[in-house]
C-alpha positions in Angstrom: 109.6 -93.8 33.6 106.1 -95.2 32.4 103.2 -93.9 30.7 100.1 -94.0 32.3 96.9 -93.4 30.3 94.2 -91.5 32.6 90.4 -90.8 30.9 89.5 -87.6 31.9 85.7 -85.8 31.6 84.4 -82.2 32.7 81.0 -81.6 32.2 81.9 -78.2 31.9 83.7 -77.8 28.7 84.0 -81.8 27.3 81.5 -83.6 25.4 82.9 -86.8 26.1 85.6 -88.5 28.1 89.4 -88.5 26.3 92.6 -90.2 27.6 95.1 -87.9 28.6 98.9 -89.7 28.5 101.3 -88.8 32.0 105.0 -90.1 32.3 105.8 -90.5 36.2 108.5 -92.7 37.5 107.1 -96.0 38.9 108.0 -97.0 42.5 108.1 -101.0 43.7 104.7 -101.9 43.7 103.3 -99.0 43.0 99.2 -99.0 43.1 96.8 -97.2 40.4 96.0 -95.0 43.3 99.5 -94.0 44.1 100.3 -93.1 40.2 97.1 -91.0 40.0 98.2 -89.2 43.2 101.8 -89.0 41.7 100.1 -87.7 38.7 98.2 -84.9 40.0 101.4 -83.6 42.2 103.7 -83.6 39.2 101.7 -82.3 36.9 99.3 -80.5 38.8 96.3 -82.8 36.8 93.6 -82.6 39.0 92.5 -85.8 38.2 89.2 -86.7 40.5 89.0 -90.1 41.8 87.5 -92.0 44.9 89.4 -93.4 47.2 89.3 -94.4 51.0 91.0 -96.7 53.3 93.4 -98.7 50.8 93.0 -101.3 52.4 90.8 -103.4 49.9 88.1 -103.1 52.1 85.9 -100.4 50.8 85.4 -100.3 47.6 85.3 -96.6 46.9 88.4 -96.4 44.2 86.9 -99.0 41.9 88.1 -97.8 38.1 88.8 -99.5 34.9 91.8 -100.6 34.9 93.4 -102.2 31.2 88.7 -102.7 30.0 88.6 -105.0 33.8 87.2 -103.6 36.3 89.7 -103.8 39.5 90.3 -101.2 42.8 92.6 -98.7 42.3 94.2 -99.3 45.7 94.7 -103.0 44.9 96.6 -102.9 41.3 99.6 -102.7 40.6 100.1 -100.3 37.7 101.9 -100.9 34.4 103.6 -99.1 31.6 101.0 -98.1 29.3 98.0 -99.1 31.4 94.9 -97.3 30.4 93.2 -96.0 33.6 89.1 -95.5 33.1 85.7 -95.2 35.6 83.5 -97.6 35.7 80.2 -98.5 33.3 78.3 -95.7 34.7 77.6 -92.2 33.8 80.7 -90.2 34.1 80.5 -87.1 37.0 84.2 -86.1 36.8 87.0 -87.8 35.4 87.1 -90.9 37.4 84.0 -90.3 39.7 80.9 -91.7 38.3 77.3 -91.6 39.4 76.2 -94.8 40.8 72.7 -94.1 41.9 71.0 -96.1 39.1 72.5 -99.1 40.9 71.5 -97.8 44.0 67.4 -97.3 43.1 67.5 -100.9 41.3 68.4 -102.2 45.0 66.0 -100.4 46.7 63.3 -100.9 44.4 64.0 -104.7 44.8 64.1 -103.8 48.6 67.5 -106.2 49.1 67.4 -106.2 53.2 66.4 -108.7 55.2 62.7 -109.4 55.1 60.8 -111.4 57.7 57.8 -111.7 59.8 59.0 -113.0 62.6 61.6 -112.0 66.0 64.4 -112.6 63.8 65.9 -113.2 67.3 64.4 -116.3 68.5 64.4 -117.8 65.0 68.6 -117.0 65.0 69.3 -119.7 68.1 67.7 -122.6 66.1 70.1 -121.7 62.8 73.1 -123.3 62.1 76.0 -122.8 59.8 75.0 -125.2 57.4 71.7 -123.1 57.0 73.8 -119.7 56.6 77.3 -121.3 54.5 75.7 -120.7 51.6 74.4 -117.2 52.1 78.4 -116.7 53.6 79.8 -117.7 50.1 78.5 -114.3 48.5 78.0 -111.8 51.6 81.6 -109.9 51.4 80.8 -107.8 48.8 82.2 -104.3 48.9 80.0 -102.9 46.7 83.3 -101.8 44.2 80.6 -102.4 41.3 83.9 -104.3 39.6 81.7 -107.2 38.3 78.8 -105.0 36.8 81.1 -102.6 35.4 82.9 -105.6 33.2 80.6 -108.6 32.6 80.1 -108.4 28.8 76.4 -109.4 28.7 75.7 -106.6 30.9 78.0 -103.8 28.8 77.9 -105.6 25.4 74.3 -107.6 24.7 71.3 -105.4 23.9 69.1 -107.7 26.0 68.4 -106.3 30.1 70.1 -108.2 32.8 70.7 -107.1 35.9 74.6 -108.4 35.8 76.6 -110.2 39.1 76.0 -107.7 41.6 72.0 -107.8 41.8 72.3 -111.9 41.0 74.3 -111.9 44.0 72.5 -109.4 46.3 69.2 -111.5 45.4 71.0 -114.8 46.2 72.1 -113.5 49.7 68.5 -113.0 50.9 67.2 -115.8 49.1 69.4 -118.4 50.9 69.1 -116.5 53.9 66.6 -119.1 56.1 65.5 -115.6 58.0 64.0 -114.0 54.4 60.4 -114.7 53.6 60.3 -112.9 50.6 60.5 -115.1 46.9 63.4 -114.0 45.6 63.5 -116.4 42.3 60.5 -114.3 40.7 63.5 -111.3 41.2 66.5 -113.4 39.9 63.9 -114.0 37.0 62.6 -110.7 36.0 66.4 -109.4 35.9 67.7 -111.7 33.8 68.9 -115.2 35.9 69.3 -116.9 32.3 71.0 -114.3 30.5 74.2 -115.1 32.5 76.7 -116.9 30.2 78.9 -118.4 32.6 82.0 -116.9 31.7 83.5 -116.4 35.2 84.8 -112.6 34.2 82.7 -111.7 37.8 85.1 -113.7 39.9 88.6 -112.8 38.4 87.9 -109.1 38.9 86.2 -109.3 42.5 88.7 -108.3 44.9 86.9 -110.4 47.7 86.7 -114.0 45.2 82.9 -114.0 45.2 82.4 -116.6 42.7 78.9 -114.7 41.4 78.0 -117.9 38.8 79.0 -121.0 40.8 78.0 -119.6 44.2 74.7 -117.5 43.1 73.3 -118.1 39.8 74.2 -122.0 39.4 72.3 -122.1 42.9 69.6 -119.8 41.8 68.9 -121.8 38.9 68.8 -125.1 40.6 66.1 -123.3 42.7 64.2 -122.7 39.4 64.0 -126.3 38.3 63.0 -127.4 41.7 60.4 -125.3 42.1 59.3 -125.0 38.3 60.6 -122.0 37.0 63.4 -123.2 34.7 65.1 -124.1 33.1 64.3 -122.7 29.7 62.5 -125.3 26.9 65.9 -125.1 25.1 67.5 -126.2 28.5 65.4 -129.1 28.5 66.3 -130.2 25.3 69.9 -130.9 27.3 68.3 -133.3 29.5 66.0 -135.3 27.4 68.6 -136.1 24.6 71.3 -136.8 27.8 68.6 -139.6 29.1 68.2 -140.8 25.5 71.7 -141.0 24.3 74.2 -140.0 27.1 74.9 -136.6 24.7 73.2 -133.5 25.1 72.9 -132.5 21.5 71.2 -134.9 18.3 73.4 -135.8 15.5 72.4 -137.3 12.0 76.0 -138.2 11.7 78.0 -141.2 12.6 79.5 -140.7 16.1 83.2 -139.9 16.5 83.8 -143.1 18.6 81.9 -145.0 16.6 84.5 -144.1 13.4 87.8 -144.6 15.0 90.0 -146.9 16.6 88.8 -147.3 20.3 91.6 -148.9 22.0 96.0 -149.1 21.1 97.2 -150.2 24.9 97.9 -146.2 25.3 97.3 -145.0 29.0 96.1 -141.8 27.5 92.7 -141.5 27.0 90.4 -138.9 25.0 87.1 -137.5 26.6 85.7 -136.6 23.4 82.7 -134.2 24.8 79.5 -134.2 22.9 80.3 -131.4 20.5 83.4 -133.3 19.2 81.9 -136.8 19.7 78.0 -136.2 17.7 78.9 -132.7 15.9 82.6 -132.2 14.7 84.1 -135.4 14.6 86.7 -134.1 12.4 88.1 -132.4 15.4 88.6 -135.8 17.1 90.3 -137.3 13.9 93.0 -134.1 13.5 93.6 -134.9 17.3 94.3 -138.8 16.7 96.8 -138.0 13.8 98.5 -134.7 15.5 99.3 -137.0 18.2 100.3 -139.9 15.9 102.4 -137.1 14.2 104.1 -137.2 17.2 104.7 -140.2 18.5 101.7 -140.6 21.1 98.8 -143.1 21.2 95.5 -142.6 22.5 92.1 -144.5 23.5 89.0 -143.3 22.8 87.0 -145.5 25.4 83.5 -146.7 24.6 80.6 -146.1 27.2 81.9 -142.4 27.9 79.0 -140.1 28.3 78.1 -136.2 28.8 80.7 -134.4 31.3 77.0 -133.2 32.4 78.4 -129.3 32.0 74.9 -128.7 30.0 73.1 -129.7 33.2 75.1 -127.9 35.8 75.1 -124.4 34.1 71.2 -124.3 33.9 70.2 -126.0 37.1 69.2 -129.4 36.1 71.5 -131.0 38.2 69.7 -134.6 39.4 71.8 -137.0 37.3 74.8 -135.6 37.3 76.3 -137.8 39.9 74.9 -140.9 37.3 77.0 -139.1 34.3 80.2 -138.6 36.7 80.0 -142.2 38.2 79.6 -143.8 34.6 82.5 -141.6 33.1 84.7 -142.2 36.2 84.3 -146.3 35.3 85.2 -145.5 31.9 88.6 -144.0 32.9 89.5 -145.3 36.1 92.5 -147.3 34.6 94.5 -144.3 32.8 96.8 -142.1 33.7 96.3 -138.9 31.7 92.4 -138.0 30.2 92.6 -135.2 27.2 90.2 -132.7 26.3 89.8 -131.1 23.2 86.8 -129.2 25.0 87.2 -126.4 27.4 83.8 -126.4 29.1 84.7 -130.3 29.3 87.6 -129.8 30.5 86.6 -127.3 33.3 83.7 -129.3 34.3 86.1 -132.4 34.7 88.6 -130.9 36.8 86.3 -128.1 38.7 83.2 -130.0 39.1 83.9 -134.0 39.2 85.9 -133.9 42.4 82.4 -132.7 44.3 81.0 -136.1 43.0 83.8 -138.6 44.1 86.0 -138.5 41.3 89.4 -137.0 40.5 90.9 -137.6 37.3 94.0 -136.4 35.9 92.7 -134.5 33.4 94.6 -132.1 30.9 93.5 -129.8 28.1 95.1 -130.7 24.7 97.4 -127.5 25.1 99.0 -127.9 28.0 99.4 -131.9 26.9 101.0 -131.0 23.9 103.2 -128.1 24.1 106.2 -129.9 25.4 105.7 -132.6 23.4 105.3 -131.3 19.8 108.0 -131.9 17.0 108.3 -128.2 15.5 111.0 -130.6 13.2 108.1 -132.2 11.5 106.1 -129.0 11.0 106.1 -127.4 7.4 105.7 -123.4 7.1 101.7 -122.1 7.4 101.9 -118.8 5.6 98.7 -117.2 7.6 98.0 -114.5 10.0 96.2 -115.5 13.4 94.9 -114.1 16.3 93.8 -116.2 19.5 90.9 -116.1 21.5 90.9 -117.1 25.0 87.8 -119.5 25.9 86.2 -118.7 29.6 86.4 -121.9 30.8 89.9 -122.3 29.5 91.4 -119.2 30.4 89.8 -118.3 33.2 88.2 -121.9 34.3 91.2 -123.8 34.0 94.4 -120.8 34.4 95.5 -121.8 30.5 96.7 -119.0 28.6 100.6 -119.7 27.8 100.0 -122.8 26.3 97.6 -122.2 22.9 100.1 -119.0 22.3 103.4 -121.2 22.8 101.9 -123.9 20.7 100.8 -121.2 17.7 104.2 -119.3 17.7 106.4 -122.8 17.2 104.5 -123.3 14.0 106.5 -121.9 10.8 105.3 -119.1 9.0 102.7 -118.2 11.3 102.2 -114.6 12.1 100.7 -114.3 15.5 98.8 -110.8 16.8 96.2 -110.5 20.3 93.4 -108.7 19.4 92.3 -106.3 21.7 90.3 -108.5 25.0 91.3 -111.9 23.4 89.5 -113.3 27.3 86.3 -110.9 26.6 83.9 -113.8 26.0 82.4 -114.3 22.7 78.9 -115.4 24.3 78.8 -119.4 23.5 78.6 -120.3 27.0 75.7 -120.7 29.9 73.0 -122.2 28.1 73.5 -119.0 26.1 74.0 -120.1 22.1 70.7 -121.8 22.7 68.5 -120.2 25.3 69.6 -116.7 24.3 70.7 -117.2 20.6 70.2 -113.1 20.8 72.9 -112.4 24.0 75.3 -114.9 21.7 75.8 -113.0 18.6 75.4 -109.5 20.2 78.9 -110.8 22.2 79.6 -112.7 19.0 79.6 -109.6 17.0 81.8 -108.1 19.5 84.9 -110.1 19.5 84.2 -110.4 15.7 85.2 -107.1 15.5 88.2 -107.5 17.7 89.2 -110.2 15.4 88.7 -108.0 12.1 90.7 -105.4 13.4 94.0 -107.4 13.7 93.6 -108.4 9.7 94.2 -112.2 11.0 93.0 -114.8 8.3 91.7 -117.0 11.0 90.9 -117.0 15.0 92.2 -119.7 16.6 90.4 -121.1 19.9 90.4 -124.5 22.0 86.3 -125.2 22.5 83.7 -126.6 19.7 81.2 -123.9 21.1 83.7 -120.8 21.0 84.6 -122.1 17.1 80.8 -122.2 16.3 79.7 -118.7 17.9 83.3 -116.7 16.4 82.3 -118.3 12.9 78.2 -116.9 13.0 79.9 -113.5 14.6 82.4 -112.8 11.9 79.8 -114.2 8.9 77.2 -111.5 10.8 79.4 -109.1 10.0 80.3 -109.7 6.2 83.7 -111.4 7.0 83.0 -114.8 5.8 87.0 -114.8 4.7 88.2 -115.0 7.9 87.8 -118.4 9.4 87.2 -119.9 12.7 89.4 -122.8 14.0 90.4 -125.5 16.4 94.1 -125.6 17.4 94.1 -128.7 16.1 93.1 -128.2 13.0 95.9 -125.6 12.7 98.6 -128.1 13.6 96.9 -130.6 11.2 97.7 -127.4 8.8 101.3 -127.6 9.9 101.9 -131.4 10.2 100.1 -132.4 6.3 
């Protein structure tokens, strides 16, 4: 037997939703939609839902499943899974109204508009002039993205979330469509987006909303003007200046330490670690000295050019991949400390010519540690999952395996520990405003676990959790770097 929590709503004689708990008896592979309908026949719940073909294909049963937004036809259900409608206002139970949604496309008018025979104009196009339009025209219309992107539920400033970024993207890279599309990606919100990826692990079709539409979008924008924003810029001009894309009035991290040992494992210090917290780069030199392992830190590395290619400006990317590819051609294993660094690396290099082998500090380390050598850290942690690790890179055992071998330490998830704290996209400085309202957020998550400390794996997470929790009077509990919890551990 299970439990299966079910939020239930009648307009009648509730106020507001509730969960109601049911205990059926779960089948192989049973579906969300099959417990609700065993639900309602054991316990004759009369539980309204939306559901169609079950094949995937429609999008009609599209719930809440666990805060994500999934089809109810698609996922498998779990004991203790919390069953929920969508972001939208509530009709019945599971049914919701979606007609806000509806106007917003119709106002926008999102169908194909063209002054032309569209007919004699389709024998001259070709599938390079339709693949990318193809990339994002499966949608279902399940409303699974909009229902559980965080700037879009979360941050008090408008943004018309993945499923209108997408819509408008179809048409605008539609050859047929005459109609300027950017000045609609604009006015609902194109740089609000924070790059987090949360779109594409709940879309049952693997639209990938940010890589496919609003990376594209953008790029649009600086070609013709429009973007990036000034604090965008800023990226740019300080990358052609210095090969970082942030100013420092500190002495650079490879400028401090020890360059080259004869290791074959090198360190891709990123520009956060490298110009901004070059403490970070020395716990990772001694954790790995603590253990046995030498590293480079090669001279002449430069920007992994993430900065550019989440807000558009994408001309000298190829430069920053070509130089850093030099750099490390001649070793066999490249670390990051750095999960937008490391994403960028492994998802985004290989389009330029180069292929690495390229591994974040976690999954480097976690068969490799000795838990001997550690001394007992009497402190309460929770963990939060960065976006570009988690989701960008599949990492999630890893930082949890590597946390619960250290003595002492009492380990406890906080609610959405992959609900992204806003750090991302351009965001912390183009939208300092959408940052701390998703800051503020997972702050709360973070208080309500009683942890000492947060532990992440990205320089920009570490920065945003810290201004979250201090925005909301927890200045006690601290922000950290993995490594600078092993450092803890190995002092």
């Amino acid at each position: 037997m299970i439990k299966v929590y079910v939020s239930r709503f009648d307009g009648e004689k509730d106020t507001e939703p509730h969960l109601e708990c049911y205990e059926i008896e779960k089948t192989p592979q049973m579906k969300v939609l099959d417990a609700l309908q065993a639900i309602n026949e054991k316990y004759d719940a009369d539980i309204s839902f939306r559901s169609s073909c079950r094949a995937g294909q429609c999008g009609s049963c599209g719930i809440l499943f666990k805060g994500n937004g999934a089809l109810a036809c698609q996922k498998e259900i779990k004991d203790g899974a919390i069953i929920e409608p969508l972001n939208f206002p509530v009709i019945k139970d599971l049914i919701v109204d979606k007609s806000s949604i509806e106007a917003k496309v119709k106002d926008l008018e999102l169908s194909l508009q063209c002054d032309h025979e569209c007919s004699e104009l389709d024998t001259s196009i070709t599938k390079d002039d339709t693949k990318d339009t193809k990339k994002v025209r499966s949608c279902i219309e399940c409303y699974s993205c909009l229902s559980t992107c965080p700037v879009v539920n979360i941050a008090t400033e408008e943004f018309g979330g993945p499923y209108l970024m997408r819509y408008i993207n179809k048409f605008e890279t539609d050859p047929r469509d005459n109609f300027d599309r950017l000045k609609d990606a604009l006015d609902e919100g194109l740089y609000n987006c924070t790059s987090c990826g949360k779109c594409l692990a709940v879309c049952p079709k693997n639209i990938n909303t940010f890589g496919d539409a609003i990376e594209k979008m953008r790029a649009i924008a600086v070609a013709n003007g429009s973007g990036p924003l000034p604090e965008h810029v800023a990226f740019k001009d300080n990358i052609l200046k210095t090969g970082r894309s942030i100013k420092t009035d500190k002495t650079s991290f490879i400028d401090e330490v020890e360059n080259y040992t004869g290791s074959k494992v090198a360190f891709f210090t990123g520009c956060m670690v490298d110009y901004k917290f070059p403490e970070i780069g020395h716990m990772l030199v001694n954790v790995l000295k603590e253990n046995g392992i030498d590293v480079d830190v090669p001279e002449g590395q430069v920007c992994c050019g993430s900065p550019l290619l989440r807000t558009g400006q994408t001309d000298i990317v190829q430069e920053l991949v070509d130089k850093n590819k030099e750099v490390f051609k001649d070793y066999d294993t490249v670390i990051t400390v750095c999960s937008g660094c490391g994403a960028t690396l492994k998802n985004n290099h290989p389009e330029f010519g180069s292929k690495l082998h390229v591994m974040d500090i976690s999954e480097f380390l976690v068969d490799k540690l000795d838990a001997s050598k550690m001394k007992e850290v009497d402190m309460k942690v929770t963990y939060h999952d960065p976006c570009h690790l988690g989701r960008g890179q599949g990492i999630k055992d890893a930082p949890r395996d590597i946390i619960e071998m250290i003595p002492g330490i009492k380990f406890e998830e906080m609610k959405y520990p992959c609900q992204c704290c806003g750090a991302g996209g351009g965001i912390k400085s183009g939208k300092p405003e959408i940052a701390m309202d998703l800051s503020k957020s997972k702050a709360e998550m973070i208080k309500d676990t009683g942890a000492d400390a947060v532990v992440t794996i990205c320089p920009f997470c570490d920065l945003n959790l810290q201004d979250g929790l201090n925005a909301i009077g927890c200045e006690d509990i601290k922000s950290m770097h993995i490594l600078e919890l092993l450092t803890k551990a190995y002092e």
